[in-house]
C-alpha positions in Angstrom: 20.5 22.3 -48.9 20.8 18.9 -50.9 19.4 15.8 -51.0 16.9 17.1 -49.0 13.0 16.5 -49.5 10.5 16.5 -46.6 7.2 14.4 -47.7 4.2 15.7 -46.3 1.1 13.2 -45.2 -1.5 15.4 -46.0 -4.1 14.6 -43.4 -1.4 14.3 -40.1 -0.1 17.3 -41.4 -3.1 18.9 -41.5 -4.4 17.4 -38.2 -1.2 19.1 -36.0 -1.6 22.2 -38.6 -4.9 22.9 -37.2 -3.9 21.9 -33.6 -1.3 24.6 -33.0 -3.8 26.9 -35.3 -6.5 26.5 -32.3 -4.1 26.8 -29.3 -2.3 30.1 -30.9 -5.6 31.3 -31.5 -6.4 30.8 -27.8 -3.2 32.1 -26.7 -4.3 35.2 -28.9 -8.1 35.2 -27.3 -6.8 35.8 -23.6 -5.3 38.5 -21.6 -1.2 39.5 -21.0 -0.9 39.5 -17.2 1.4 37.7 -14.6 -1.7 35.5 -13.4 -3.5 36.1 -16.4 -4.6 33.4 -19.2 -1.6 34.1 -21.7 1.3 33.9 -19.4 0.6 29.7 -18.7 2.5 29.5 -22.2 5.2 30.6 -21.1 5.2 28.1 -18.0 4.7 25.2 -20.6 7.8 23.3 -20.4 10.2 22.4 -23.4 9.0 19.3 -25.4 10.1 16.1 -23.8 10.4 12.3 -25.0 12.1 12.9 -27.9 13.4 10.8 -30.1 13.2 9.8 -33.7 12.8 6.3 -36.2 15.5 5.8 -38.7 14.7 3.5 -41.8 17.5 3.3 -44.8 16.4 1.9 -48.1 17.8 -1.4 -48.9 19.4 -0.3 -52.3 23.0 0.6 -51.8 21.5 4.4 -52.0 22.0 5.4 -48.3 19.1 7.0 -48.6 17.8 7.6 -44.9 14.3 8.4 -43.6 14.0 10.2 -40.5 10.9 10.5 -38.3 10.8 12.6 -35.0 8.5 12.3 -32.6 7.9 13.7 -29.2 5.5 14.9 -26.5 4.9 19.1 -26.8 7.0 20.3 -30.1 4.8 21.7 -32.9 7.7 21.3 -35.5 11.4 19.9 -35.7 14.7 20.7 -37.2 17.5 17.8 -38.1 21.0 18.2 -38.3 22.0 15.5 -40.4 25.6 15.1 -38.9 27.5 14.6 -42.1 28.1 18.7 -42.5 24.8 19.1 -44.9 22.6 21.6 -44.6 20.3 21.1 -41.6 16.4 21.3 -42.7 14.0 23.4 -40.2 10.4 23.9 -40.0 9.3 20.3 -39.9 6.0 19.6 -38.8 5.1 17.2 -36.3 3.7 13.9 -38.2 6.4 14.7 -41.0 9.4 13.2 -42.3 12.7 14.1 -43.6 14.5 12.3 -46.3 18.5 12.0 -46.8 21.3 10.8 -48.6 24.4 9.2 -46.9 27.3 8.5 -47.8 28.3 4.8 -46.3 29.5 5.7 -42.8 28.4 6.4 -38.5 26.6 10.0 -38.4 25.3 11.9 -35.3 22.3 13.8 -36.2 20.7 16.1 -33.5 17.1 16.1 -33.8 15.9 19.2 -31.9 12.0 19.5 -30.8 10.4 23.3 -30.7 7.7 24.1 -28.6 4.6 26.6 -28.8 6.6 29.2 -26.8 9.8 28.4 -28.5 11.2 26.1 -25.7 13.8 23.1 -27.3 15.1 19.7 -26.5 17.7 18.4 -28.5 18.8 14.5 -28.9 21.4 13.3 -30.5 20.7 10.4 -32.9 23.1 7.7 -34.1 22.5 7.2 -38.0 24.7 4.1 -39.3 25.0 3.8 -43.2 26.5 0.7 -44.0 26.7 -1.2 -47.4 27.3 -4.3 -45.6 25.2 -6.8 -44.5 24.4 -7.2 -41.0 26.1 -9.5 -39.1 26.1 -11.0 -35.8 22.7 -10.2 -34.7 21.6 -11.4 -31.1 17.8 -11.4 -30.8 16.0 -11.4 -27.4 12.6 -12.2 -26.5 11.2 -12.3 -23.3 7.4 -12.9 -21.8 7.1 -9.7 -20.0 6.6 -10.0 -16.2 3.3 -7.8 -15.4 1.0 -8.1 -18.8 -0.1 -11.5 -19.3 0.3 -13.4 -22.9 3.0 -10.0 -23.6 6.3 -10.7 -25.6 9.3 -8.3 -25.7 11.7 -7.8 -28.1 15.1 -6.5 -28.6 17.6 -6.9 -31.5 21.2 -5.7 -32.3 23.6 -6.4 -35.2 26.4 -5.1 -36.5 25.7 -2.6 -39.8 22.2 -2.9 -38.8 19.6 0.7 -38.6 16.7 -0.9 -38.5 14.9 -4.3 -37.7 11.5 -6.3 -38.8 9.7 -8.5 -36.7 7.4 -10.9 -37.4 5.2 -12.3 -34.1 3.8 -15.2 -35.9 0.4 -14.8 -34.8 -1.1 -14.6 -38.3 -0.2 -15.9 -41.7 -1.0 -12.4 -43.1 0.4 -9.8 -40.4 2.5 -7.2 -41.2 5.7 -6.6 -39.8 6.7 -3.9 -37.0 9.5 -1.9 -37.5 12.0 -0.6 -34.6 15.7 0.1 -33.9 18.8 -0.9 -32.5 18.1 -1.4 -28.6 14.5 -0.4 -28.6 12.0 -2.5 -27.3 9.2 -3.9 -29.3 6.1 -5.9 -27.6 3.0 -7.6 -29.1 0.6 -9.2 -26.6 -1.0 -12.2 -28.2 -4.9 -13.3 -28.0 -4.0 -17.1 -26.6 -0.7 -18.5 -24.5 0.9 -20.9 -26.7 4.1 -21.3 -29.1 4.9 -19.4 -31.6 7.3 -18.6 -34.3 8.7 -15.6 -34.1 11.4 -14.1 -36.8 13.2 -11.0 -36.8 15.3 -9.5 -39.3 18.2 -6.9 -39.4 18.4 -4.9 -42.1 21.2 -2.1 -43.2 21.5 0.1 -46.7 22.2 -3.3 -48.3 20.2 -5.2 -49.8 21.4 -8.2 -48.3 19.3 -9.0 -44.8 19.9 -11.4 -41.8 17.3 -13.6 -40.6 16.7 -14.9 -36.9 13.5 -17.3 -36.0 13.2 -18.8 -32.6 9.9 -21.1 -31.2 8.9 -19.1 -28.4 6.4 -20.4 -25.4 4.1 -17.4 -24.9 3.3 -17.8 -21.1 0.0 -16.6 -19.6 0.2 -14.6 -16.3 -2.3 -16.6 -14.0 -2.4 -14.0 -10.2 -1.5 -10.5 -9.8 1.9 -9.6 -9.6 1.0 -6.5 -8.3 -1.1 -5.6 -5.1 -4.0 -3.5 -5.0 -4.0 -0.2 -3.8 -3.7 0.3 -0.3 -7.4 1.7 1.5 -7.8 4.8 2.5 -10.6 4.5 4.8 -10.0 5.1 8.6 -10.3 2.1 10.8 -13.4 3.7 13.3 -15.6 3.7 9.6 -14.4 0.2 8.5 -15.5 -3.8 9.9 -13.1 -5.9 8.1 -13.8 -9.4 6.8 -10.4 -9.4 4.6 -7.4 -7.1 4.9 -4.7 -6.7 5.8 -5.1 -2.8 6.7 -7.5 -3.8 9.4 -9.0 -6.2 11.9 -10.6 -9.1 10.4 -13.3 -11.3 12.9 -12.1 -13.4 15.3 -12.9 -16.6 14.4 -13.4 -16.9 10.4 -13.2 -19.3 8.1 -12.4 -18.6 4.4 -12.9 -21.8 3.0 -16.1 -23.7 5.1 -16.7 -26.8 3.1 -20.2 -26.5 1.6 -20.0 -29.2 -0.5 -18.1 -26.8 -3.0 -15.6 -27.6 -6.1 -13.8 -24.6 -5.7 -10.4 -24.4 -4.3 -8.1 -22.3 -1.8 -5.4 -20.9 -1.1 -3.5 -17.5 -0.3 -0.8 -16.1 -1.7 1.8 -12.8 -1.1 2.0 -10.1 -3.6 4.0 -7.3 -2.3 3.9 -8.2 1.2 0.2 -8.2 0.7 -2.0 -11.2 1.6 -5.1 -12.4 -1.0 -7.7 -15.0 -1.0 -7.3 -17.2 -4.5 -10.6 -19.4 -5.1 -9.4 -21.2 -8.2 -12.2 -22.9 -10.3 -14.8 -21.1 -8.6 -18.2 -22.6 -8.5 -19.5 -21.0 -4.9 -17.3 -20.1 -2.1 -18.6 -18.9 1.3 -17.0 -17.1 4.2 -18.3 -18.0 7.7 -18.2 -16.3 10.9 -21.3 -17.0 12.6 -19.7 -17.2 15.9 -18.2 -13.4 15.4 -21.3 -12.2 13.9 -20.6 -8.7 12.2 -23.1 -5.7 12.9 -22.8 -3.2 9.7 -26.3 -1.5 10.4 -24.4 2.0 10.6 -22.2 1.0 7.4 -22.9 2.2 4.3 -21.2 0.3 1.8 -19.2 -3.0 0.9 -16.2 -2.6 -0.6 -13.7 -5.8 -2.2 -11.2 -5.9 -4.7 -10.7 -8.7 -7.2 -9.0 -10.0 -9.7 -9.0 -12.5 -12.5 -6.6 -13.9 -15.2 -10.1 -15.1 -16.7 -11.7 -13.3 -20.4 -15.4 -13.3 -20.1 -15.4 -14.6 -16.5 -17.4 -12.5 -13.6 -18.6 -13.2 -10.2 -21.3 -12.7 -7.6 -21.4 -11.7 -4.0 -23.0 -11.8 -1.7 -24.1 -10.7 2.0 -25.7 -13.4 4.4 -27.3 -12.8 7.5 -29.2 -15.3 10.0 -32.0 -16.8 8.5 -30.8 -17.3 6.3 -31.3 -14.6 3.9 -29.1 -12.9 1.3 -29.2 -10.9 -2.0 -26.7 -11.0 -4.8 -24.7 -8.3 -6.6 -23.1 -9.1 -10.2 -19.2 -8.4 -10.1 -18.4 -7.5 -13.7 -14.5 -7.7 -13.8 -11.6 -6.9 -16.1 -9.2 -9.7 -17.0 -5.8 -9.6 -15.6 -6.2 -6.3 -13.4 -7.8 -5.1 -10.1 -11.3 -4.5 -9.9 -12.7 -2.4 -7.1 -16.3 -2.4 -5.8 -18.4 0.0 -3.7 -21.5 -1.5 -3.2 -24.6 0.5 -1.2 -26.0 -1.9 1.6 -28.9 -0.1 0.1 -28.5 -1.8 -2.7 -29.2 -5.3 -0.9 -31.3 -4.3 1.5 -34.3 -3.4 -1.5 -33.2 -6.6 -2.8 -34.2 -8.3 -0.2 -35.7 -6.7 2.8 -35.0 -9.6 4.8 -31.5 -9.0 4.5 -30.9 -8.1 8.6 -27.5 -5.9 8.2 -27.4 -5.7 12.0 -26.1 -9.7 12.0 -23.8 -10.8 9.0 -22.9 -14.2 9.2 -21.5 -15.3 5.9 -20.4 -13.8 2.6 -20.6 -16.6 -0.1 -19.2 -16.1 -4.2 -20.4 -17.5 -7.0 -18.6 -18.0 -10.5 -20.0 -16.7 -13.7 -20.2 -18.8 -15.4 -20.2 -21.7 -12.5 -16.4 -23.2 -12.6 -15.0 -21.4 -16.0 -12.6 -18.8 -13.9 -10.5 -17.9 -11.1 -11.0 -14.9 -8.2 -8.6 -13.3 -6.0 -9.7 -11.6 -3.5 -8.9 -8.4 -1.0 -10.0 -5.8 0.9 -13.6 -7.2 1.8 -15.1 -4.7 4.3 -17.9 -2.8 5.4 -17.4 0.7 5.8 -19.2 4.4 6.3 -18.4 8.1 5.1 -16.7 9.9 7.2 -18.8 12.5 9.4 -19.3 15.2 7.7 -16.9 18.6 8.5 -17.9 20.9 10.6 -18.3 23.9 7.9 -17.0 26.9 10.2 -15.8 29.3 8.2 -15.1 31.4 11.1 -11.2 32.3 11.3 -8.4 33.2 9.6 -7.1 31.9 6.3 -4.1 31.5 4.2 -3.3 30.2 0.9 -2.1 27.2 1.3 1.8 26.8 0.4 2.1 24.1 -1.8 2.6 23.4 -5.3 -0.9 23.4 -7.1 -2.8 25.9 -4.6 -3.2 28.5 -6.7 -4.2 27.9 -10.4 -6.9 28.2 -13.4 -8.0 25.5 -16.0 -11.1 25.0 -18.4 -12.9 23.0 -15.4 -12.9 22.9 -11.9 -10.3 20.2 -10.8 -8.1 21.2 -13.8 -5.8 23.7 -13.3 -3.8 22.9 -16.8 -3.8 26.1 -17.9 -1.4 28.1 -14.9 -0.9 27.2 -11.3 1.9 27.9 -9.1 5.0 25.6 -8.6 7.0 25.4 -5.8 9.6 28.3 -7.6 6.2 30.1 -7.9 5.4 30.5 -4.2 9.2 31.2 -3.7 8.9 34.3 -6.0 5.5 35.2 -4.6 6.0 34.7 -0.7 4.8 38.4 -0.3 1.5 36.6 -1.4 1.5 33.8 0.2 1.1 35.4 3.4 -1.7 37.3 2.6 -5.0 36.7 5.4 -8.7 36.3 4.9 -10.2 37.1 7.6 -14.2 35.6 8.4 -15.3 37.3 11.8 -17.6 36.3 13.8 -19.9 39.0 13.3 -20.0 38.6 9.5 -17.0 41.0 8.8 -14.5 40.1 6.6 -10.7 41.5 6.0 -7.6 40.8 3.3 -5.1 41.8 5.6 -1.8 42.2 3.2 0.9 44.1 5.3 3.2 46.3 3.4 3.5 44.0 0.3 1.8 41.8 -1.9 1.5 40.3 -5.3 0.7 43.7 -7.5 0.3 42.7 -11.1 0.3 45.2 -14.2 -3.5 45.8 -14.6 -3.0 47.2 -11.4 -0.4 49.9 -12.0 2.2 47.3 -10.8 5.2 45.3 -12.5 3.9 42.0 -11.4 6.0 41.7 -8.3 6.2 42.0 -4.9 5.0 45.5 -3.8 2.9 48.2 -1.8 -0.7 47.1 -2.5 -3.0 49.0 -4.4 -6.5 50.2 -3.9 -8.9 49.1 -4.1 -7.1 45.7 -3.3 -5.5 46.8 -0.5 -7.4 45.7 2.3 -9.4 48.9 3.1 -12.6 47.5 2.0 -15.2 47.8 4.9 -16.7 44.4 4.1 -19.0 41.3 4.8 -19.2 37.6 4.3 -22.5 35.9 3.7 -21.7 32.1 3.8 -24.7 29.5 2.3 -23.6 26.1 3.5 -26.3 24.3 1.8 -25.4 26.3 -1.8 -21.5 25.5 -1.1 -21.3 29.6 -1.5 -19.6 32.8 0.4 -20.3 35.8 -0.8 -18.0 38.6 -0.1 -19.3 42.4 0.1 -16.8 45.3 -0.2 -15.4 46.8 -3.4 -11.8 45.5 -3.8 -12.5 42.4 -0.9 -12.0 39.1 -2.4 -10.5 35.6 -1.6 -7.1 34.1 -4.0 -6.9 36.6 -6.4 -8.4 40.3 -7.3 -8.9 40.0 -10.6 -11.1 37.5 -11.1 -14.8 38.4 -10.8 -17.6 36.6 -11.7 -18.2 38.7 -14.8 -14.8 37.7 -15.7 -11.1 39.0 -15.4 -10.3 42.7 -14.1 -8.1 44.8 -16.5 -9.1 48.1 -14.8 -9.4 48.5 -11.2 -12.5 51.2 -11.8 -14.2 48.0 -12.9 -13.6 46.6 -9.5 -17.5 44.6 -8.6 -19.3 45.4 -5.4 -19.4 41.8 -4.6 -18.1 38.7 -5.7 -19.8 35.0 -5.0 -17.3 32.1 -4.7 -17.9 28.5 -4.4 -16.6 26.7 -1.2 -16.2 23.2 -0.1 -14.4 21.7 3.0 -11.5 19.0 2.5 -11.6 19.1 6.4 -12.1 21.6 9.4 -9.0 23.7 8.4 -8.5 23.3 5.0 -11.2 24.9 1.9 -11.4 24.5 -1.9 -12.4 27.7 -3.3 -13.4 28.8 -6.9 -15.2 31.1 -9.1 -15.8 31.0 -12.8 -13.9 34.3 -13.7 -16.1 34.4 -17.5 -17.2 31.0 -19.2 -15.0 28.3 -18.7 -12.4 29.9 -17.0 -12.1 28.8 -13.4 -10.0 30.4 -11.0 -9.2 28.1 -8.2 -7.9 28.3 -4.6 -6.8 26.6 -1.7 -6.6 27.8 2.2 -5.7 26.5 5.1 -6.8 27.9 8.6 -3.8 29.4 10.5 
């Protein structure tokens, strides 16, 4: 190895030091089985996003700093490209230093993962002694974030480039490389000067400056999510996902400033009250009856820092009560409101004849709205919780998996080459009878997994998991529980108990208590906390 030195930044080091120390210790902690709590290492996938920052010193040296980054490796090794020694073992947060002779080198920059997994790049290193020359700078107002400038250079016998956004007398410059993008979003719209500068291993720099208008993004250039609420729980005032009354008017002169219009944003319609003072929305002669509604939903947006907005409901009377809309400049906000919530404002408030909706500025005249998806809408009827039937595990990416939390199944689950492997599994039966019996039918194969005497495979299953138990099912609707009576009966997977996960099957519990909810009549979400914070989690679909 030569002219080679790796220069450590002590705490970065340390902090991805002591990460991989935690998760090796974890991966230490937990038990060696197919399903079990080490084998999600082995399903982490090779680090991606790799890539690496080249500087070169300006001193006719050629001495080259590289910088790797990427999402998942816990260290790096560079192959410099010039027939050097490569270096190995660099930690993430770390550098590597090197000398070039002048000349175009391909270094590969290759990313290791906890389980050993790599992704390799190749990186284009240019050493030149020259000065840059013909560099073409260009800066563009990006086209979603408002008041956001990108910027790309290239030059020839340039590595590396220095931007200057001109924002500030004092600011310091960002570095980045040939055809990479660098943005800056600035605090006001305006012109500004902004200078960019290509440098190589020479000393000798070029310099580009340009005036640049900063433009401010003024309506959404994006629509709002589509709603998910079905039409028999929704009365529409705005949208275009449903039926809005017949007559309305969104802009009923009431002696208001404000003013109107409505645009298209990905084939989506939305209200734009521009300089908004108060802005109502009449349809007294279509008079809306939400006393079986539960909430108010709209979506707004504003281009407006430090601007928010009221609404509010209006029945005959007429009486209405206000809610504050605190928003976030130059994104969708989204409200549920409880009726409730107006109704104990104002008890006057007669939800059984809407008339009106009116807005109000905050403060009066200082901002902008737009406006969609104003409706009333209810929950959905709750499901019918019969467990009654038979069940599968549902075959889909994600059914089957454990994480720290319910919800989270980070840890393990099973991918679509997962079920593939494990279809012997997959069509495994829980059975809830009506007379509170319960069966795992398994036919002549299932998933057998090493605790069990198995090779974690598909094979003959194994008692006391073999569906043999004579059990019972004891489902508590209001405590979201089944309990399931029988040694070696259970629902997903045998090996997780509520006392944690089997390794013996002469452990094998007398009963284990699972926690159920309905996503609808045929489909369940099942789990049970196999140990602290280790939750096993399942779902079935009734076939």
């Amino acid at each position: 190895m030569k002219d080679i030195k790796t220069k450590t930044y002590n705490m970065k080091a340390l902090k991805y030091f002591l990460s991989t120390l935690l998760v090796v210790s974890f991966i230490w902690s937990c038990e060696e089985d197919e399903f079990g709590s080490t084998d999600f290492v082995n399903n982490i996938e090779a680090p991606v996003n790799v890539a690496a920052s080249v500087s070169v010193t300006q001193d006719n040296t050629g001495l080259v700093t590289i910088t790797p980054s990427s999402s998942g490796a816990v260290s790096y090794t560079i192959d410099f490209g010039d027939n050097s020694d490569s270096i190995e073992g660099i930690i993430a947060g770390n550098s590597a230093e090197h000398n070039y002779a002048e000349g175009t080198y391909q270094a590969i920059i290759t990313a290791v993962g906890i389980n050993g997994l790599t992704t390799s790049v190749v990186q284009e290193i240019t050493v030149s002694f020259n000065a840059p020359e013909n560099l073409v700078v260009t800066i563009e107002n990006d086209a979603a974030i408002t008041k956001q400038v990108n910027v790309t250079a290239i030059a020839d016998y340039a590595t590396s480039y220095e931007v200057y956004f001109g924002e500030s007398a004092d600011e310091t410059p960002v570095e980045f490389g040939t055809e990479e993008t660098v943005s800056y979003q600035y605090e006001e719209a305006g012109t500004y000067t902004i200078t960019v500068i290509a440098m190589s291993a020479a000393i000798e720099t070029l310099e580009y400056s340009e005036e640049f208008l900063v433009t401010e993004i003024l309506q959404p250039v994006v629509a709002v999510a589509t709603p998910t609420s079905l039409a028999a729980n929704v009365i529409s005032v705005f949208s275009d996902e449903y039926t809005d009354p017949d007559p309305i008017d969104y802009y009923p002169d009431w002696g208001q400033s404000t003013t109107y219009t409505q645009i298209e944003v990905e084939g989506n319609n939305i209200i734009q009250y521009g300089d908004l003072t108060y802005q109502g929305i009449n349809f007294d002669t279509a008079a809306i009856d939400a006393s079986e509604m539960e909430f108010i939903h709209v979506d707004i947006w504003t281009a407006d820092d430090n601007f928010d907005a009221k609404i509010s409901p209006i029945s005959s009377g007429p009486f209405e009560a206000a809610y504050d809309l605190e928003l976030n400049a130059n994104e969708w906000t989204s409200f549920d409101i409880p009726i409730s919530y107006f109704t104990e404002a104002n008890a006057s408030l007669d939800f059984s004849n809407i008339i009106q909706f009116k807005f109000d500025g905050v403060d009066s005249g200082t901002g902008s709205i737009f406006v969609d998806n104003l409706y009333f809408y209810k929950q959905p009827s709750l499901v019918l919780a019969d467990l009654t039937g038979t069940w599968k595990m549902s075959s889909e990416a994600g059914s089957l998996g454990v994480g720290p939390s319910v919800g989270d199944i980070s840890w393990w689950n099973c991918d679509e080459s997962c079920i593939t492997e494990r279809l012997c599994y997959y069509d495994d039966s829980y059975v809830f009878n009506e007379d509170g019996s319960f069966q795992n039918i398994l036919d002549s194969e299932t998933w057998v997994e090493g605790w069990q005497g198995g090779s974690d495979s598909c094979g003959t299953p194994v008692a006391p998991h073999d569906g043999s138990a004579s059990a019972t099912y004891i489902y508590d609707e209001t405590a979201g529980t089944v309990t399931i009576n029988g040694t070696g009966a259970y629902i997903g997977l045998a090996k997780a108990t509520n006392t944690g996960e089997l390794t013996d099957v002469a452990d094998t519990p007398a009963f284990i208590i699972y926690n159920i909810s309905f996503i609808d009549t045929n489909t369940i979400s099942v789990y049970v906390e196999a140990g602290s914070g280790v939750f096993w989690q399942y779902k079935l679909v009734r076939i």
